[in-house]
C-alpha positions, 0 to 999 in steps of 0.5 A: 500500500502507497499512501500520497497525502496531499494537502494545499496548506504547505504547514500541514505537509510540513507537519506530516514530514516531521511525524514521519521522521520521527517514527523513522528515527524510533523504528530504527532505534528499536530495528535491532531489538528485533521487536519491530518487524520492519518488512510491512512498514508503510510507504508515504509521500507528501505533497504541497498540492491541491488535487487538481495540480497534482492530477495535471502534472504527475506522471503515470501511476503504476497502480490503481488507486483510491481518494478518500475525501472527508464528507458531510453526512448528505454527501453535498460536494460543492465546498471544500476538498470534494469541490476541487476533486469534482472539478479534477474528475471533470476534465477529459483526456486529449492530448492533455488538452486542459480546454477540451470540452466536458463529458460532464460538470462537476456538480453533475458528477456530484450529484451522481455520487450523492444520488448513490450514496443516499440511496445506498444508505437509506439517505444518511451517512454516519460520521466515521463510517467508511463508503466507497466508490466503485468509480467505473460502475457509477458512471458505466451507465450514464452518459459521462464516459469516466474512462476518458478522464485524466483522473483515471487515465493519469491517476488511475482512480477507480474507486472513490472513498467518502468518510463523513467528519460531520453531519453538516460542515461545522467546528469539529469539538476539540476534547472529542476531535483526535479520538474521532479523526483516529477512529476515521484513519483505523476504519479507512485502514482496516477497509484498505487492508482487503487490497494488502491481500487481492492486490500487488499494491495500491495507491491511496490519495488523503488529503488533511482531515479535519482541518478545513471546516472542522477546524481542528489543530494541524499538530494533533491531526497530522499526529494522528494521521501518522499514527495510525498508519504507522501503527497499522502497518507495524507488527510487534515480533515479540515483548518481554514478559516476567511469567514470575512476576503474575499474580495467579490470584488474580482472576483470569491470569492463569494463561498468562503463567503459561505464556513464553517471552518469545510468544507474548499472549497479550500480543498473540491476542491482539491486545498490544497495539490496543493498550498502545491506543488507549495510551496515544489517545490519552485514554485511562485503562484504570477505568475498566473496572475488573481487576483482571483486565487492568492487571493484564494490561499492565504486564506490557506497561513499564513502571514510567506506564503504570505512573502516567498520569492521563491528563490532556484529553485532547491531544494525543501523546507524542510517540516517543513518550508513548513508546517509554510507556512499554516493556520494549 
């Protein structure tokens, strides 16, 4: 999977660079360590663009590719990213000739994916769900030929990928807004990762989240955006545990005893990446009440871990801090 962020807000590519480059820096500190498996890490590129510009002047992409625009939960296409990107489906191929006539007008084009969208989903899409496109169905039976348009031909994007942020264009409140913009990223990864499986490799074009009408800080939501691809795309190959160190009075814990330090079990079931969430997310585990449960998600947790105190509710922990959490 190829990730193309791009973004017509020269900070926000700026920010993405500098989060990238951090998780560099710690993955190769840890490269060694054999912790980190590094053979799925992602592939991202960043760009200073609107989607309009980097359609007319890159080159051909080797791949298919997926856009995901942020939408409003009644799909409108006439404001922000998803004006831009209309207007970009819009123009067709000759010669790359920009004044050549139109198949079809943006909002046409617009409508045409709103009419299916709503009808899809019985008039409403809920903010953070994940509602694709297939491109070159949606316009197989009407009278705009998508096939003859630099998108596809230039860009090969044949599937559209619409994620509401809100209802309608408002603020994003911020207390709720990081946590929201990385339940967007971890739908939209989970959805993509079918192409890891039924693909050689595809291309995924996502502009900045959040930002816009939403209005939420570009520190926070390019944190976040990095996060989480990073994290999705990362397996853990082992994390130490104490097997004497467990409680066996404690309920529940008796297959923790049993579990190897080569063959961690709260990784083997899936827990790791979601205690290093909670911990990103400023999320406190203390308040699950059952006392096996928080007993067995500190067995990750260094002491710097089971001391953090859990107070910025909307930020997110910066990953170097968050690493320092863990028994890695």
């Amino acid at each position: 999977m190829r990730f193309i962020l791009i973004d017509a807000n020269s900070s926000i590519v700026e920010k993405w660079n500098q989060q990238i480059k951090k998780w560099k820096n710690l993955i190769s500190s840890y490269k060694k360590s054999g912790i980190i498996n590094i053979s799925n890490l992602p592939k991202i590129q960043c760009h200073h663009t609107t989607i309009n510009d980097y359609m007319r002047t890159e080159k051909l992409f080797a791949f298919q590719t997926s856009i995901v625009t942020a939408t409003n939960s009644l799909s409108y296409m006439n404001g922000g990213f998803d004006k831009y990107l209309t207007e970009s489906m819009s123009i067709i191929m000759k010669l790359h000739n920009f004044d050549d006539p139109r198949d079809a007008y943006p909002r046409e084009i617009g409508d045409t994916i709103q009419r299916y969208q709503l009808g899809k989903n019985n008039g409403f899409l809920v903010p953070g769900q994940v509602y694709p496109v297939n491109l070159l169905e949606l316009f197989k039976n009407t009278n705009f030929n998508y096939k003859r348009t630099l998108m596809y031909n230039d860009l090969k994007v044949d599937e559209l990928i619409q994620i509401p942020t809100m209802i309608v264009p408002e603020s994003i409140d911020n207390n709720e807004g990081i946590s929201q913009i990385f339940n967007i990223m971890w739908n939209l990864l989970n959805y993509l990762n079918k192409y890891q499986v039924s693909e050689k490799d595809r291309y995924v074009i996502i502009p900045g989240i959040g930002t816009g009408f939403g209005n939420l800080d570009e520190n926070e939501v390019t944190k976040v955006m990095i996060f989480a691809i990073f994290l999705f795309n990362i397996k853990f190959d082992r994390i130490e545990i104490d097997s004497s160190d467990i409680d066996l009075e404690v309920e529940n814990t008796s297959k923790l005893k049993e579990s190897t330090n080569k063959a961690d079990w709260l990784n083997d079931k899936g827990m790791l990446k979601s205690i290093m969430i909670l911990f990103f997310l400023n999320k406190e585990y203390r308040h699950f009440r059952d006392k096996a449960d928080i007993y067995e998600i500190e067995q990750v947790l260094s002491d710097y871990g089971k001391s953090y105190n859990f107070e910025s509710k909307n930020k997110a922990m910066e990953i170097d801090e968050l690493f320092k959490c863990f028994k890695f």
